[in-house]
C-alpha positions, 0 to 999 in steps of 0.5 A: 514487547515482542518484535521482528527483527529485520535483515538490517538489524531494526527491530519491529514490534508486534502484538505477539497474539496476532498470527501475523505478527508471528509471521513478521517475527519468522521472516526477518520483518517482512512478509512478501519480498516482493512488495517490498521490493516494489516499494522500494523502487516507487520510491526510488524513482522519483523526489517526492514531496509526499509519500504515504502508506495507507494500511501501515499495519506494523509498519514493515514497508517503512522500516524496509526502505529508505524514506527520504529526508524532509518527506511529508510522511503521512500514515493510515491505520485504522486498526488503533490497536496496532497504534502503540507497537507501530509508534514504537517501532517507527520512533526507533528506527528515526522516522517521524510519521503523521499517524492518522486513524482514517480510512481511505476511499472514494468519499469523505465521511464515516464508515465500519470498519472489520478488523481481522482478529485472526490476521490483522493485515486482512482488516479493511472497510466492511463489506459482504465479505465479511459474515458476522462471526466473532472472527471481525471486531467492526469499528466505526472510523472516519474516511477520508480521501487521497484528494482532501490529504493531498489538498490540490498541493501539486506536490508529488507523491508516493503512496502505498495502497493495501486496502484488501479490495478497495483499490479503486474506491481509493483511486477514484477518490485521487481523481483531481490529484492525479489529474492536477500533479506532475509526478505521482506513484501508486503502488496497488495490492492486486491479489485481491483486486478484480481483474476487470478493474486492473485491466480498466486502470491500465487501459486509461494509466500506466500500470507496471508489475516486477519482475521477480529476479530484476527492477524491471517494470513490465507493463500491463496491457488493457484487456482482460484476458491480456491481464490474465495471460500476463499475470499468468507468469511466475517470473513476475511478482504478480501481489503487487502493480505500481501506476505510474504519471504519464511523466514517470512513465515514459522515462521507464525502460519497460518491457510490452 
C-alpha cells in the first residue's frame, strides 16, 4: 500500500490514484496546518467523553493529534472505498475507531451520496453542485444524526465537522444534545460554509477562529459584514471555526 508519512513518523495509507492522496504523501500526512492545529486545541480543552470525526477520509486529523485514552471514538465515512486504507492506517497507529458508513445531517434516513473521483476529500451528500459528469461516483448511503449518536447520553463531546457545505444541516440536527450537554466542542469547516449562516451561529453560540502564529481564539462577532471583515484577516486561520458550550466558552481567553 501506498502511505504518507507523518512529521511524527506514522505512516497513513492512501489510495495512490487519488489526487488527494498524493497531496498527503508531499506534505508529510497533512493538508492544512491549521486545521490540524485547530483540532488539536478542541480537543485539548476539555475531558471528553466522546470525540468524533465526521468525514474521516484517510484519517490524518486522527493520526495528527492525540486522542485521549478510553474515548468513545466514533468515525464516519461514507466513502467505504477509503475504509481498507483508513482501518489500516488507524490499527497501526493504536487507535481503535467505531467506523461507521453513515452520513451526518439534520434527519435520519436515507440519501445519495457524491463521491469526488477526483478529490476524494470534496465527497459530500448530493446537491445541485454536483452536475451529472463521470467526475461524482452517486451512492445511496444511510444518514443519521449527531442527536441519535449521542442518545441524550449527557456525556461530552469533541466532533469534527468536514461535510463540505452541510454545517448547518449537521448542527440542526445536534439541536437537543447541545441543549442538554455541559460541555461539547464543534469544530466546523467554513471555507465552504455561507457567511449568512456563520454569522447566524455566532449570533446564538459562541464561535471562535485561530490565530495563525498562536492558540489564541478570536471570536467571531454576529453580523455579516463583522464576519466578513474578520475573516478578512490573513493572521487567522480562516478554513476552520470551533463553537464552543457556553461552559467552555467562558473560561477562554479570547480576543473581540
Amino acid at each position: 500500500m501506498a502511505y504518507a508519512t507523518t512529521e511524527d513518523g506514522y505512516r497513513i495509507y492512501v489510495r495512490p490514484t487519488d489526487p488527494r492522496a498524493l497531496g498527503l504523501i508531499a506534505n508529510k500526512g497533512r493538508i492544512i496546518r491549521g486545521s490540524l492545529e485547530l483540532w488539536r486545541l478542541a480537543l485539548g480543552l476539555h475531558e471528553w467523553q466522546t470525540v468524533i470525526d465526521i468525514g474521516v477520509n484517510y484519517g490524518e486529523m486522527l493520526v495528527g493529534a492525540d486522542i485521549p485514552e478510553g474515548v468513545e471514538l466514533i468515525g464516519f465515512e461514507p466513502n467505504t472505498s477509503l475504509h481498507k486504507v483508513l482501518r489500516k492506517t488507524l490499527e497501526t497507529r493504536g487507535i481503535t475507531i467505531d467506523l461507521r458508513a453513515q452520513a451526518v445531517a439534520d434527519k435520519p434516513g436515507a440519501a445519495r451520496f457524491a463521491v469526488d473521483r477526483t478529490w476524494s476529500g470534496t465527497s459530500s451528500l448530493y446537491d445541485e453542485r454536483h452536475d451529472g459528469s463521470a467526475r461524482w461516483q452517486l451512492r445511496d448511503v444511510e444518514v443519521t444524526t449527531l442527536d441519535e449518536v449521542l442518545g441524550g447520553s449527557g456525556r461530552s463531546f469533541c466532533v469534527k465537522v468536514d461535510v463540505e457545505g452541510f454545517e448547518r444541516e449537521v448542527v440542526d440536527g445536534a439541536a437537543r444534545s447541545l441543549a442538554d450537554t455541559a460541555h461539547w466542542a464543534l469544530m466546523l469547516e467554513i471555507e465552504h460554509m455561507d457567511r449568512g449562516y456563520l454569522a447566524e451561529l455566532a449570533r446564538t453560540r459562541d464561535v471562535f477562529v485561530k490565530e495563525k502564529d498562536s492558540v489564541a481564539l478570536r471570536r467571531v462577532p454576529g453580523g455579516r459584514v463583522a464576519v466578513e471583515e474578520l475573516l478578512d484577516n490573513p493572521a487567522l486561520h480562516r478554513q476552520d471555526c470551533v463553537v464552543l458550550s457556553p461552559g467552555l466558552s467562558a473560561a477562554q481567553p479570547w480576543e473581540p
